[in-house]
BAMARMI-550221 format. One record per residue (C-alpha): residue number from 1; x, z, y. Coordinates in steps of 0.2 Angstrom, whole numbers, plus 5000, padded with zeros to 4 digits. Each point is the difference from the previous one (the first is absolute). Last residue first. Layout:
BEGIN
[NUM,[X,Z,Y]]
...
This chain:
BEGIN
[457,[4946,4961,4938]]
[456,[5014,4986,5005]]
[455,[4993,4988,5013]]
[454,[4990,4986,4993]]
[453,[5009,4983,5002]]
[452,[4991,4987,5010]]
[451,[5016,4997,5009]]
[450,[4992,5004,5019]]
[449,[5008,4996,5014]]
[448,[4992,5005,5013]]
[447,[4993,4991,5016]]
[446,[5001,5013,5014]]
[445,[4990,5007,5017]]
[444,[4985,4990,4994]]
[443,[4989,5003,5017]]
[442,[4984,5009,5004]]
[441,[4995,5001,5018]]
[440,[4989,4983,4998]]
[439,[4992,5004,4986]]
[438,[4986,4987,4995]]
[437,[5014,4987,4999]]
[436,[5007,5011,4989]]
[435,[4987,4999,4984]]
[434,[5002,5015,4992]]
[433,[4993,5002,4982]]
[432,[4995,5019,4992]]
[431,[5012,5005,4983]]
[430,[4987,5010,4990]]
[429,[4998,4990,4984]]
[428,[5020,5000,4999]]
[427,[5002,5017,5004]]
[426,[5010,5005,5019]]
[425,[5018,5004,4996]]
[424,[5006,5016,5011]]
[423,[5015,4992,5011]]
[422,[4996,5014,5013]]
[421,[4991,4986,5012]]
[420,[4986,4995,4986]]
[419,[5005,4989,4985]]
[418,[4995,4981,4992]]
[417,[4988,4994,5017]]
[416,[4994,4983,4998]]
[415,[5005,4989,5011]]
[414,[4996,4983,5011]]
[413,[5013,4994,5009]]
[412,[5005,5002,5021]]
[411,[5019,4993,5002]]
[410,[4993,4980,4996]]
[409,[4984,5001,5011]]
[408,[4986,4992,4990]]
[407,[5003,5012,4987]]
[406,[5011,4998,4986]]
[405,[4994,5009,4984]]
[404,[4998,5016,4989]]
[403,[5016,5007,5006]]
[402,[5003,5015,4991]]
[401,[4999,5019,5009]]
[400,[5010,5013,5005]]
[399,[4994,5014,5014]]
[398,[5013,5007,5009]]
[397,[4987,4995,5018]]
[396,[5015,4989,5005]]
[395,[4996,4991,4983]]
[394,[5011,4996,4985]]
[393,[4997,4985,4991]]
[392,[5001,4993,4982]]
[391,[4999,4982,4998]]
[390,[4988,4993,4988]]
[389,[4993,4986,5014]]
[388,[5017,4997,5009]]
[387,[5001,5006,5017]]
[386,[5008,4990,5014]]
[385,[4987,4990,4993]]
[384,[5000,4991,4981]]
[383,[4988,4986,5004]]
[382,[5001,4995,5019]]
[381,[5018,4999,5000]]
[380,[5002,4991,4984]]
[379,[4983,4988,5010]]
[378,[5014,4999,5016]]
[377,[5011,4993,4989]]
[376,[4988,4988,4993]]
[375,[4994,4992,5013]]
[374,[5017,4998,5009]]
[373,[5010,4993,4985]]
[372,[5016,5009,5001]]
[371,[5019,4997,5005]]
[370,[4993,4997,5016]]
[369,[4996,5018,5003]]
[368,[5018,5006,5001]]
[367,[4996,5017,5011]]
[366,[4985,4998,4992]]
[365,[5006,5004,4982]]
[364,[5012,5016,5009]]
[363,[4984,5007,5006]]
[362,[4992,4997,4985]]
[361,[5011,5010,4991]]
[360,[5003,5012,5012]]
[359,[4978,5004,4998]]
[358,[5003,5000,4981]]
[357,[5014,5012,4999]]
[356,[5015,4993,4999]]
[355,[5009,5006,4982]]
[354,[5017,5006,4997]]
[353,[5015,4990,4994]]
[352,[5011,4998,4985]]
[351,[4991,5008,4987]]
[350,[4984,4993,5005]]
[349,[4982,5004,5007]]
[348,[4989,4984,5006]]
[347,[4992,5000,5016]]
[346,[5012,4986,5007]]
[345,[5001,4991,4984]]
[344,[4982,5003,4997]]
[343,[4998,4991,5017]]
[342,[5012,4987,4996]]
[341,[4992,4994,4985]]
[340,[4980,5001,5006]]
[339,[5005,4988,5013]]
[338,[5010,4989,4990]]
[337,[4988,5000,4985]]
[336,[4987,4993,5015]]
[335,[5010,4990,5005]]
[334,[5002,4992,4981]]
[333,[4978,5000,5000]]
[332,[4998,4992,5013]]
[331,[5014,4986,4994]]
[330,[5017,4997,5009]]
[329,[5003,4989,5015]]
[328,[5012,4985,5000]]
[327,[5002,4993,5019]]
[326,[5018,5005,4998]]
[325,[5004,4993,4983]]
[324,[5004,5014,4989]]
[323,[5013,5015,4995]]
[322,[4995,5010,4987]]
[321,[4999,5012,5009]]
[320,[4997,5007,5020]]
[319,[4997,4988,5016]]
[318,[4983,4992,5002]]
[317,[4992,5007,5012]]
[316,[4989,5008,4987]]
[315,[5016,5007,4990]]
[314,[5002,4995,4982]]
[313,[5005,5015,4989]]
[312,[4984,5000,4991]]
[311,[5004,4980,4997]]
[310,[5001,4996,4984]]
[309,[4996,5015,4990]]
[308,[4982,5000,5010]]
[307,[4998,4980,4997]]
[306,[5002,5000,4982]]
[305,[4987,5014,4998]]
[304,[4986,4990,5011]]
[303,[5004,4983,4995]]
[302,[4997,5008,4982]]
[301,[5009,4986,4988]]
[300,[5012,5013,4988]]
[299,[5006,4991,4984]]
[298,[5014,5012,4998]]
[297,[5013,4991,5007]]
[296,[4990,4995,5014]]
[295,[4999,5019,5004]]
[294,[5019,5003,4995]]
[293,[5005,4986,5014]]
[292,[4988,5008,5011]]
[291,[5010,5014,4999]]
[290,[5015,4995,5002]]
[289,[4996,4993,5016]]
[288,[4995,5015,5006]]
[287,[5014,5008,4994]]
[286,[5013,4991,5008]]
[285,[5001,5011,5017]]
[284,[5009,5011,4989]]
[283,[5012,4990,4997]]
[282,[5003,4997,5018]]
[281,[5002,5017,5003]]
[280,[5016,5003,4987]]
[279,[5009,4987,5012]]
[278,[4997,5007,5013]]
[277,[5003,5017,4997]]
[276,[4989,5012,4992]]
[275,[4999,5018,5007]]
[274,[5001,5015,4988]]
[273,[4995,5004,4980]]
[272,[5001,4983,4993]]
[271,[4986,5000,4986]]
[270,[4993,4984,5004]]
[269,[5017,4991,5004]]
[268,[5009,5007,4984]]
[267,[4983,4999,4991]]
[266,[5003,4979,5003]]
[265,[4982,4992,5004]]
[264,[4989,4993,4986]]
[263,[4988,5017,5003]]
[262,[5001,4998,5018]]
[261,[4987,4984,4997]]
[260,[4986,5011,4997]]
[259,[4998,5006,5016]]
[258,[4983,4992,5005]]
[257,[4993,5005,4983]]
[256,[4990,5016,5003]]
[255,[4993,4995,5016]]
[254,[4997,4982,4993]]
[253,[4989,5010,4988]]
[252,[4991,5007,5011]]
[251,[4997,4982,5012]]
[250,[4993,4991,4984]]
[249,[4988,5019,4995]]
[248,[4995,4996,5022]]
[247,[4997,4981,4997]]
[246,[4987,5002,4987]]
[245,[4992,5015,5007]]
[244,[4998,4989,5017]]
[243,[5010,5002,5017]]
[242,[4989,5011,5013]]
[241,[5014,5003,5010]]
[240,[4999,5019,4997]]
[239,[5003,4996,4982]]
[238,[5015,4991,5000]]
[237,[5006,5013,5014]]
[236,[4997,5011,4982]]
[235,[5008,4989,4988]]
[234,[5016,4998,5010]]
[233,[4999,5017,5004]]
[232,[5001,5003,4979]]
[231,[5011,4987,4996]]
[230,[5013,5006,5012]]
[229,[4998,5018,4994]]
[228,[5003,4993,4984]]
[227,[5015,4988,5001]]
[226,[5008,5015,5010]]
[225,[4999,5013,4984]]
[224,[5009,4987,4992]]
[223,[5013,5000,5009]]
[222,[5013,4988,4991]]
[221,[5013,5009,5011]]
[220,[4996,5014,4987]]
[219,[5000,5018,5008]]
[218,[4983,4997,5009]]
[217,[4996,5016,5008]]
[216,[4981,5007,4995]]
[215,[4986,4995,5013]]
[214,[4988,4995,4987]]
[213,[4983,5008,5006]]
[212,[5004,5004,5018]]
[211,[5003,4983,5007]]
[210,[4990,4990,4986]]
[209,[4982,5002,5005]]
[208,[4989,4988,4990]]
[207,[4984,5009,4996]]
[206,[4999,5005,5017]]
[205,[4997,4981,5002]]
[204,[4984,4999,4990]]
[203,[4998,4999,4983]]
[202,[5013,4999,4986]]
[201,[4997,4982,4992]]
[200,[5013,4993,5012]]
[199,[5014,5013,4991]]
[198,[4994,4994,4981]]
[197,[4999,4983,5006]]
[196,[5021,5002,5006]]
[195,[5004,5008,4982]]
[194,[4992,4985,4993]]
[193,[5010,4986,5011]]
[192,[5016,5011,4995]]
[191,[4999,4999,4982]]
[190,[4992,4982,5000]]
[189,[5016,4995,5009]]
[188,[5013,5008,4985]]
[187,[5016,4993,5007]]
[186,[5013,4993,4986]]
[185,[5018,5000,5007]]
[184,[5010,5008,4984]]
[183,[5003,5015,5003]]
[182,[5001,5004,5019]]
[181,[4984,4991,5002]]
[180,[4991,5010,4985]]
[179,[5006,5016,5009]]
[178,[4995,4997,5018]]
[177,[4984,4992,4992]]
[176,[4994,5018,4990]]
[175,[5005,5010,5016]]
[174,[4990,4988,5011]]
[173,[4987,5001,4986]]
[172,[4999,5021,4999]]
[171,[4999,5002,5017]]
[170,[4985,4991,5002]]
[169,[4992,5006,4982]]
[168,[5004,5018,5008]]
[167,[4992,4996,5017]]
[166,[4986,4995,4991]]
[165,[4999,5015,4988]]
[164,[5002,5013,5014]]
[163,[4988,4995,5014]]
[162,[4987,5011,4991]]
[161,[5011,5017,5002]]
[160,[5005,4994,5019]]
[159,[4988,5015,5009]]
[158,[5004,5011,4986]]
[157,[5019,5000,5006]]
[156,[4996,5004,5016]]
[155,[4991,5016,4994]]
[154,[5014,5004,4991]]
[153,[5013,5000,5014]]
[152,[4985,5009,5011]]
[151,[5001,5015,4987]]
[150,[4985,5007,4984]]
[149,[4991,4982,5004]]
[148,[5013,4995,4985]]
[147,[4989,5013,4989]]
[146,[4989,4986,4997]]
[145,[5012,4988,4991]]
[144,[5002,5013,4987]]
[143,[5014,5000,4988]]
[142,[4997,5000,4982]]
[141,[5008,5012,4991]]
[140,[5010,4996,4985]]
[139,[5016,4995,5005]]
[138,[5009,4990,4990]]
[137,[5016,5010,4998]]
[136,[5017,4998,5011]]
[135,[5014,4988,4996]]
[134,[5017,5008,5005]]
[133,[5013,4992,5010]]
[132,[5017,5008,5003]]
[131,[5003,5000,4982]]
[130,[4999,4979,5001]]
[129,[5013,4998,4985]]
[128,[4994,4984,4996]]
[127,[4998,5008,4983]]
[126,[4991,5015,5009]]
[125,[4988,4987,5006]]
[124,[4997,4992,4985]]
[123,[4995,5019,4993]]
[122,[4988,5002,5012]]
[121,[4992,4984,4998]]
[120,[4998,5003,4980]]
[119,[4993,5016,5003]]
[118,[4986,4996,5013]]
[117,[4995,4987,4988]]
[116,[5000,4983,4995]]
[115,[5011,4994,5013]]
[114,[4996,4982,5009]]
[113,[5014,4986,5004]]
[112,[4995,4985,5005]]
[111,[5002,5003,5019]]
[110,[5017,5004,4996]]
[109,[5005,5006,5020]]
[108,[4997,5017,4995]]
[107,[5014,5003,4990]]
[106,[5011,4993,5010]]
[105,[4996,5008,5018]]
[104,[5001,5018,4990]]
[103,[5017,4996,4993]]
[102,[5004,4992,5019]]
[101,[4993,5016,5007]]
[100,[5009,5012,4989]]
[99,[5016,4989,5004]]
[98,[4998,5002,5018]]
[97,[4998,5020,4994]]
[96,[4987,5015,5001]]
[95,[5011,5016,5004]]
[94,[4984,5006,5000]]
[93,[4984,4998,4995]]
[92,[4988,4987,4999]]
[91,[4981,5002,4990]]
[90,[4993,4985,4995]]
[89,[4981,4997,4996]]
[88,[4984,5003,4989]]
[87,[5009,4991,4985]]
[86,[4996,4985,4985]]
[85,[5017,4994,5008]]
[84,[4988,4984,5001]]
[83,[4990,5008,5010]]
[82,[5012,5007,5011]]
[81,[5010,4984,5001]]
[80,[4985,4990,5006]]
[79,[5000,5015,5013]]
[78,[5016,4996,5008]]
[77,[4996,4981,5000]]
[76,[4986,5006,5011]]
[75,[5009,5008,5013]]
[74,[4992,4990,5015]]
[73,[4985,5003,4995]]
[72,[5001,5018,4994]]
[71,[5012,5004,5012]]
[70,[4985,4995,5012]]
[69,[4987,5012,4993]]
[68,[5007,5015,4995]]
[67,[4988,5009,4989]]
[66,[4999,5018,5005]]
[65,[4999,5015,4986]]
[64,[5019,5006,5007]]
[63,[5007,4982,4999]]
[62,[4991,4985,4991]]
[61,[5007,4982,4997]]
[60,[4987,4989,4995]]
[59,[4994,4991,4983]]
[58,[4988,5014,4995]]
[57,[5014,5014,5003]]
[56,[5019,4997,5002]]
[55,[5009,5016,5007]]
[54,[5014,5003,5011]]
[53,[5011,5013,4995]]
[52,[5016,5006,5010]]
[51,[5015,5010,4998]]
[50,[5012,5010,5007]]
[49,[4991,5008,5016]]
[48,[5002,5004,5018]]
[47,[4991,4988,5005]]
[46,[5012,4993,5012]]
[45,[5012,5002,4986]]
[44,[4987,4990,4988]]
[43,[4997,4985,5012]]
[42,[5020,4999,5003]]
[41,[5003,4999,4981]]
[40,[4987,4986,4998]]
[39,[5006,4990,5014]]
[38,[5016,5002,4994]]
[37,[4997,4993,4981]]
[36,[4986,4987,5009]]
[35,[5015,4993,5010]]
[34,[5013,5000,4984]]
[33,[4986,4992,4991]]
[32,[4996,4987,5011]]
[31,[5017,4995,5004]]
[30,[5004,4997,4982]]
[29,[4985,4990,4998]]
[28,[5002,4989,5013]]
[27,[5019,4999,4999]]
[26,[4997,4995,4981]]
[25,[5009,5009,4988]]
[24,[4983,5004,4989]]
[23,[4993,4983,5000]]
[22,[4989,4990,5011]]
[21,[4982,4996,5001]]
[20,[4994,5014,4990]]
[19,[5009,5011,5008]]
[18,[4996,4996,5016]]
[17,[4979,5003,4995]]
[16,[5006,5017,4993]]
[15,[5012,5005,5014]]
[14,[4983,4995,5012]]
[13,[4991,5012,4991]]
[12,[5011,5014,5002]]
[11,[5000,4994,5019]]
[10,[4983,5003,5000]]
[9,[5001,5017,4995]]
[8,[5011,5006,5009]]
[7,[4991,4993,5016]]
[6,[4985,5009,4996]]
[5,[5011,5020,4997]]
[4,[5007,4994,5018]]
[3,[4981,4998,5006]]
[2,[4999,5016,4993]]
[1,[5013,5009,5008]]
């Protein structure tokens, strides 16, 4: 239920951000509307409720006196509007309407536009006629990041409380550059290169988990949830290798800019809802090249970014595209964007398809090794684990428990323990490490999916 409640909210967002590409009639934002109108309704029958509040604290969404991390990343155009509404949230009741959602979606997407006061917002929304939408109080209470150790969902999210504002400025340029380049072509570079420093200057690779931090479906076929899980294993194989600070913050913020051609692409062939034919695929295959043509454009000369939207669709062995000379190789650091590319594409959850585990999706990768650079497959592997460091596991013991690292045999991590066999949480400064390889016995039974939402209290 709560991961549902996380998806709502992002795709709330997402209305925003079409909205203020397009225009109200457009199928985008028409669909979005009806789809979030449904998905809405059918959230509160299962509930068994008509309404819903979500609140807007500090910059973050908060549910029952829990922030919600990722929706808060990934949502953040939602909360712009909050503040600007000069209100503590929205509350959604029903029958809420396409049309409420295209009012609210509207409204929302004039960045410009700020309300003096509680009043004055309340009273633009009746004049939209949004009845089906009320703005709620600021709230006055402050919300206390301790009392997250209070369930496992908020203990996970304390673990990712300081990886927050630089996976916020990382989200924040891709969704800043899929707007500017669907406007008027511009690509804001600095943006991204700074948002990739502030990811390298987080230390250590646990610092750098992406598989259980960001995990939200990508409803745009921009994706720009994708860009930054790419950017951040990019950075983190990066690392493993040895590769220099300077190179790392270049190879972050190729991550985040690999795919920026797809926003000079047609949105009848982005946003197609089923299978592209032929024809439809080889426009697709375009945006690479597009790409580059938007860096050079925009004064860009980093071999290391130009190279990564050029050929992170190149195959090792050659095949793959653009098409190229046959004794062409791409870049290091293009393979390696192609590596990390597929395996968050793999891994990744989407409307349209479920997610492979990590151990499938390196399975499936070997089974077509020679579409990837050897060295730097096999370090991916070695990195992340069948076992991602920040995943939650359960263990054949009932214990639960978050992977601290990979250990030296991939299915046999390092832990630390989050709740005893019953489920009962285990306090934050009481929470004992487990090194596997130590426990022979002791196996992980399950890897969880945890949506770093606090269950409802």
């Amino acid at each position: 239920m709560e991961g549902r409640l996380s998806d709502l909210i992002i795709r709330l967002a997402g209305g925003i951000s079409q909205r203020r590409m397009y225009f109200d009639a457009h199928p985008r934002v028409a669909a979005t509307s009806r789809e979030v109108a449904g998905d809405l309704a059918s959230l509160l029958r299962d509930m068994q409720a008509v309404s819903l509040t979500v609140g807007v604290y500090g910059g973050r969404f908060v549910r029952h006196g829990r922030y919600l991390v990722g929706p808060s990343i990934a949502g953040r155009s939602l909360v712009d509007f909050a503040e600007r509404l000069q209100c503590g949230g929205f509350t959604f009741s029903l029958p809420l309407t396409a049309d409420d959602l295209t009012g609210f979606f509207r409204l929302a997407a004039d960045r410009s536009r700020r309300w003096d006061s509680l009043a004055d917002a309340r009273a633009a929304f009746a004049a939209a006629g949004l009845g089906h939408i009320a703005l709620e109080a600021p709230l006055v209470e402050e919300i206390d990041d301790a009392a997250a150790d209070d369930d496992e969902a908020g203990a996970a999210a304390g673990d990712f409380a300081r990886l927050v504002p630089a996976y916020q400025s990382m989200y924040d340029a891709v969704a800043g550059n899929a707007l500017l380049v669907g406007s008027n072509g511009a690509v804001d570079v600095a943006g991204a290169v700074d948002a990739g420093a502030s990811l390298v200057a987080l230390a250590g690779q646990g610092a750098l988990d992406v598989m259980q931090f960001l995990r939200y479906p990508d409803y745009d076929s921009y994706t720009i949830g994708h860009s930054v899980r790419v950017a951040a294993l990019s950075t983190m194989v990066a690392r493993a290798l040895g590769w220099p600070e300077d190179v790392l913050c270049e190879v972050a913020a190729a991550g985040l800019l690999h795919d920026i051609g797809k926003g000079r692409l047609p949105s009848e062939i982005l946003f197609k809802p089923g299978r592209l034919d032929d024809d439809e695929r080889r426009v697709i295959e375009t945006h690479p090249e597009l790409g580059v043509r938007l860096l050079l454009d925009n004064g860009e000369d980093s071999a290391v970014i130009m190279s990564a939207a050029w050929g992170h669709h190149l195959r090792h062995d050659g095949g793959g595209y653009p098409h190229s000379r046959s004794d062409h190789r791409p870049g290091i650091v293009a393979e390696l964007l192609h590596v990390c590319d597929v395996f968050e594409a793999l891994t990744a959850r989407r409307p349209y398809k479920t997610s492979l585990s990590p151990r499938r999706a390196f399975e499936f990768m070997l089974r077509d090794a020679a579409s990837f650079h050897p060295q730097l497959l096999a370090t991916l592997v070695g990195t992340v684990g069948l076992y991602p460091p920040g995943s939650e596991v359960l263990l054949g013991d009932g214990r639960r428990a978050v992977v601290v690292a990979v250990g030296a045999d991939l299915d046999r991590p390092r832990l630390r323990i989050t709740a005893g066999p019953h489920g009962r949480a285990i306090p934050r400064d009481q929470q004992p490490d487990l090194d596997l390889a130590a426990h022979p016995s002791l196996e992980v039974a399950e890897l969880l999916e945890a949506d770093l939402v606090p269950a409802a209290g």
